[in-house]
C-alpha positions in Angstrom: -42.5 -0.3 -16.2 -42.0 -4.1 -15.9 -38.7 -4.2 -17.8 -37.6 -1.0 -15.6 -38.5 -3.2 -12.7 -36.4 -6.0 -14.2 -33.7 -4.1 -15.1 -33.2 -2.7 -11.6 -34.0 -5.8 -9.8 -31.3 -7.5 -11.9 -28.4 -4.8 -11.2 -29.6 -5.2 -7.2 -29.0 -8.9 -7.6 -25.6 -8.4 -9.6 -24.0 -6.1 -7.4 -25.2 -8.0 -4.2 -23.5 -11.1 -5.6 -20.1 -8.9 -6.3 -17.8 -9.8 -3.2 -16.6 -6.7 -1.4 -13.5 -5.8 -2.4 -9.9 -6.8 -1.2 -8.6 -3.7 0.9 -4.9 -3.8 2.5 -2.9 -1.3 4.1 0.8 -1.0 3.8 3.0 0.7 7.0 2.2 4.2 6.5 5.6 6.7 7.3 5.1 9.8 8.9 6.6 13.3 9.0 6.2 13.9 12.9 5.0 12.8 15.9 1.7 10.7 16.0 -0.5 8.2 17.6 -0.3 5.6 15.5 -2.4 3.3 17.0 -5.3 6.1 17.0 -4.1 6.2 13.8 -4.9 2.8 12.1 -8.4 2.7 14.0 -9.2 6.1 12.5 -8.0 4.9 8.6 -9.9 1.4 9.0 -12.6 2.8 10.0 -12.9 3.9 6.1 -12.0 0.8 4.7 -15.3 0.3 3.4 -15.8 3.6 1.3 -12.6 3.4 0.4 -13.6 -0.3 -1.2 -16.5 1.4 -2.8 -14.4 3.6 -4.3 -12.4 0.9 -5.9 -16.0 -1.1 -7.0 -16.8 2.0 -9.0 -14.0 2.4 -10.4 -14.0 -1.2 -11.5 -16.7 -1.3 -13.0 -15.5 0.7 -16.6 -12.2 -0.9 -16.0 -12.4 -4.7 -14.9 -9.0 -5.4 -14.3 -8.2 -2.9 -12.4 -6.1 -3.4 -9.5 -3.5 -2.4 -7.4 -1.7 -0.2 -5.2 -2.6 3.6 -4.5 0.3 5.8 -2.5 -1.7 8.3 -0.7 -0.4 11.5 0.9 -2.2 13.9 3.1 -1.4 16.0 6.3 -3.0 15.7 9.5 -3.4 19.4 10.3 -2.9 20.2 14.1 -6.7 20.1 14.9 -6.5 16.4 13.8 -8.3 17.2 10.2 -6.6 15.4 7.2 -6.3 18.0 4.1 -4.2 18.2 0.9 -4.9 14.7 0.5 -4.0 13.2 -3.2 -3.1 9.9 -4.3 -1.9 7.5 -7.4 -0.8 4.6 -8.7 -4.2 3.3 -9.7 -7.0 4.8 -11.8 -8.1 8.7 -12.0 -11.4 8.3 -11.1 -10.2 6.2 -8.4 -7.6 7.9 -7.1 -9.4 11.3 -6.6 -12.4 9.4 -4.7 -9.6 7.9 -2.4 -8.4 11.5 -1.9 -12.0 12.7 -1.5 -12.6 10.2 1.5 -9.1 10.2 3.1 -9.9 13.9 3.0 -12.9 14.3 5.2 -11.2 12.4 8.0 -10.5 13.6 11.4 -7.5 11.5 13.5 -6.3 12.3 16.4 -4.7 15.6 17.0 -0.8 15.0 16.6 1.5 15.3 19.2 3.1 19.0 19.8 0.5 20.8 18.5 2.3 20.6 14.8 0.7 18.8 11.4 2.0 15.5 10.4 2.6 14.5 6.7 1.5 11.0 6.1 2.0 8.4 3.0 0.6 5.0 3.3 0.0 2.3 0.4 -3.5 1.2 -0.1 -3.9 -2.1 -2.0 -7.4 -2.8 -4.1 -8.1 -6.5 -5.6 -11.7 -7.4 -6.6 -13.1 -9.7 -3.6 -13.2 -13.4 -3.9 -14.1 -15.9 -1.0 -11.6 -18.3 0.9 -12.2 -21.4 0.0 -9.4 -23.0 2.3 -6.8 -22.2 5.0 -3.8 -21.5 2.4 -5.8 -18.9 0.8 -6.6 -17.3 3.5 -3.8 -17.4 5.1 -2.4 -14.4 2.8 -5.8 -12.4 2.1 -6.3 -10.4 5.3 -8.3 -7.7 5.4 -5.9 -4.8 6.2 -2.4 -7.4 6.1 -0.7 -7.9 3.1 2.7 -9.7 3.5 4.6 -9.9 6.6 4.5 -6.0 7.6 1.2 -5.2 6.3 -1.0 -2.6 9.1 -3.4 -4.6 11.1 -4.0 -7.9 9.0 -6.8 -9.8 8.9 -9.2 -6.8 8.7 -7.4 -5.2 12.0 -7.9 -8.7 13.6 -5.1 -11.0 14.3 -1.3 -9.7 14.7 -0.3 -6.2 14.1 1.9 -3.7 12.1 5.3 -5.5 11.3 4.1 -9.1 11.2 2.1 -11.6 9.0 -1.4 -11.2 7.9 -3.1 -14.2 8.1 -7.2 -14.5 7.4 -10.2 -12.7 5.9 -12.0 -10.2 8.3 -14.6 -11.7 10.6 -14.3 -15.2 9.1 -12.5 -17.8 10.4 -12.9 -17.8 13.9 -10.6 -16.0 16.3 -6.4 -15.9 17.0 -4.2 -13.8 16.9 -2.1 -12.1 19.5 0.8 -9.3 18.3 1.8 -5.8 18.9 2.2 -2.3 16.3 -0.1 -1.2 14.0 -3.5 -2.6 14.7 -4.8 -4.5 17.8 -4.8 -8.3 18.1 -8.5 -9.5 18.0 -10.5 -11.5 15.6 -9.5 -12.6 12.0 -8.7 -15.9 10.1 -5.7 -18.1 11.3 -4.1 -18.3 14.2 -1.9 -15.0 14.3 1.9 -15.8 13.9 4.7 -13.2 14.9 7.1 -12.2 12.4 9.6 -9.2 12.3 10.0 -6.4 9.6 13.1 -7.2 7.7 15.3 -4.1 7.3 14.8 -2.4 3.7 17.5 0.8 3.1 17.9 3.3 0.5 21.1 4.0 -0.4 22.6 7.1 -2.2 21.8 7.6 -5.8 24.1 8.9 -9.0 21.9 11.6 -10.8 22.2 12.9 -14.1 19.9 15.6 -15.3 18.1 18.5 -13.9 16.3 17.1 -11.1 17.4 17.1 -7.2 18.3 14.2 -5.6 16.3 15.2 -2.6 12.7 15.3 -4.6 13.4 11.5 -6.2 14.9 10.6 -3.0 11.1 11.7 -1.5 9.1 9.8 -4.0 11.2 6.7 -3.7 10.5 6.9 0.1 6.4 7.8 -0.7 6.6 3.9 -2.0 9.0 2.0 0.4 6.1 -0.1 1.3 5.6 -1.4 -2.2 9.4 -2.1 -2.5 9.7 -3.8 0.8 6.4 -6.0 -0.1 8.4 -7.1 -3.5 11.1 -8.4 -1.1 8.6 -9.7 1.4 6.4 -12.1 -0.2 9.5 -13.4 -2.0 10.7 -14.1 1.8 8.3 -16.3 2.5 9.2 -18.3 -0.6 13.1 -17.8 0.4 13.5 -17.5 4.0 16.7 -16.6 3.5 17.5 -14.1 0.2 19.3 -11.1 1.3 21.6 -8.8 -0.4 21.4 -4.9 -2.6 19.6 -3.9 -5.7 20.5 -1.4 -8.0 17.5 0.0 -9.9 18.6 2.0 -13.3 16.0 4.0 -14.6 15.3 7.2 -16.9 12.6 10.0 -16.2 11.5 12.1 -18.5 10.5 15.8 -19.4 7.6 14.8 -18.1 7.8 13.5 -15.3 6.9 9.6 -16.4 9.5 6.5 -15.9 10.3 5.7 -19.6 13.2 3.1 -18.9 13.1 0.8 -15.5 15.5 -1.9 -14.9 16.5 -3.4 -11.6 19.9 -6.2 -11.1 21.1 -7.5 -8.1 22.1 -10.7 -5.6 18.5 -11.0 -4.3 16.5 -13.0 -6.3 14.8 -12.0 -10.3 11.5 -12.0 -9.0 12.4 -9.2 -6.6 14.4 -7.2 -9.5 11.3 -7.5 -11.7 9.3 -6.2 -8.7 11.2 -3.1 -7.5 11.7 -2.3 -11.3 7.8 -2.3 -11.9 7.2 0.1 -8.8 9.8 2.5 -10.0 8.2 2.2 -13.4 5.0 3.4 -12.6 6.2 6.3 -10.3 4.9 9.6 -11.9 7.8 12.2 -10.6 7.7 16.2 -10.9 9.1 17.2 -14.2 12.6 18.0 -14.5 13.2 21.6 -14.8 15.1 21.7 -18.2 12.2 19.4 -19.3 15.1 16.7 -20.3 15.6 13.1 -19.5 17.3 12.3 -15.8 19.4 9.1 -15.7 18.8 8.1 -12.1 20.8 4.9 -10.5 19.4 3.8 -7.2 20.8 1.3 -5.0 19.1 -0.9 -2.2 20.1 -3.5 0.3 17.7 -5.6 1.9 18.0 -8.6 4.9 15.7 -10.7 6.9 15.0 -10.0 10.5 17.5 -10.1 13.1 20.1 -11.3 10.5 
């Protein structure tokens, strides 16, 4: 009984000395007309069992971390259902689905569902110890046009995320995605920069229009490759032509991205494409797919 005791009171203690979990939103795109500021309140408001979905996880896979693309509709009545997501872990990714599922948002506008895809980022918790670290670790920011940084507190959707939730202090004033309140650092604006997809060259048995979809389900990963390189290179602009092969089924075998930007960003935007998981091609043989994408700061 007393090494049950122990046992227990030893897990308690370990999991109570585990930081919560890192948990940032990318700028969701919808399919429709919606509130979005009802929006970000409702999908924040599961930040935590969304985390504790990610702890789980973590704990038969310790370095797990990463990005999760999730889908769902928001029916007409508000209620969010055929929700899936990827890019992380299976166990994971159907408890993100499971809790994303069961929420109700706002009822859309027109009376007509809304399809929604929004980039969830999981890192394992760690504490600030200074003013540059927490200038990038908001809570729901990540980058410049992360949703609602600093754990909803600070700017907004479209500019940077600066601070932990609820730690340093109080700042921040902004507009978009997510109210200005409390959160780390003074909030600084910023504008998105302008991300576009061009038109790809296809060769194989798959429609432009389906890869042309899941490219789009993970803009926000491809414009945070070029992002946090911004604030490294204020100025880097130019296109990016990603060459890569999908298979019979379904997987990226082949990824490589070239362009005028910078390498870091190539590396980047060929690692997101890499790990996209598309529907198989219908003659179950390889597509050769050659995508193209130009990029540029704000207001340039």
């Amino acid at each position: 009984m007393r090494t049950a005791a122990l046992a227990v009171l030893l897990a308690s203690s370990a999991a109570l000395a585990e930081p919560a979990p890192r948990v940032s939103f990318g700028a969701p795109t919808f399919t429709g007309t919606l509130d979005t500021k009802a929006f970000g309140t409702t999908i924040r408001a599961a930040q935590t069992r969304l985390g504790a979905c990610y702890t789980k996880a973590r704990a038969k896979a310790p370095e797990l971390r990463g990005t999760a693309t999730v889908t769902f509709t928001i029916a007409a009545d508000g209620k969010a259902v055929a929700a899936s997501a990827t890019g992380l872990v299976q166990e994971a990714e159907a408890c993100i689905a499971a809790v994303v599922g069961k929420l109700a948002f706002a009822r859309p506008k027109g009376g007509k569902g809304v399809d929604v895809s929004i980039g969830i980022t999981f890192e394992p918790g760690a504490a600030a110890t200074d003013e540059a670290e927490a200038e990038l670790d908001g809570g729901f920011g990540f980058g410049r046009s992360g949703f609602g940084p600093g754990g909803g507190c600070g700017t907004g959707w479209g500019t940077i995320g600066t601070g932990r939730y609820g730690t340093l202090g109080s700042g921040g004033t902004g507009s978009g995605f997510g109210p200005a309140g409390c959160g780390g650092m003074r909030g600084r604006g910023a504008n998105v920069p302008t991300m576009r997809i061009g038109q790809p060259t296809v060769t194989g048995d798959l429609d432009k229009a389906i890869i042309r979809r899941y490219i789009k389900r993970n803009i926000q990963k491809l414009t945070y490759c070029y992002e946090k390189q911004l604030l490294v290179k204020p100025a880097i602009a130019g296109s990016i032509r990603v060459d890569f092969t999908i298979a019979g089924t379904g997987r990226v075998t082949s990824s490589e991205a070239k362009g005028d930007v910078d390498k870091n960003v190539d590396a980047c935007f060929a690692g997101v494409i890499k790990a996209i998981e598309f529907p198989k091609p219908k003659n179950g043989g390889d597509v050769k797919v050659s995508y193209p994408f130009t990029m540029r700061p704000a207001g340039s």
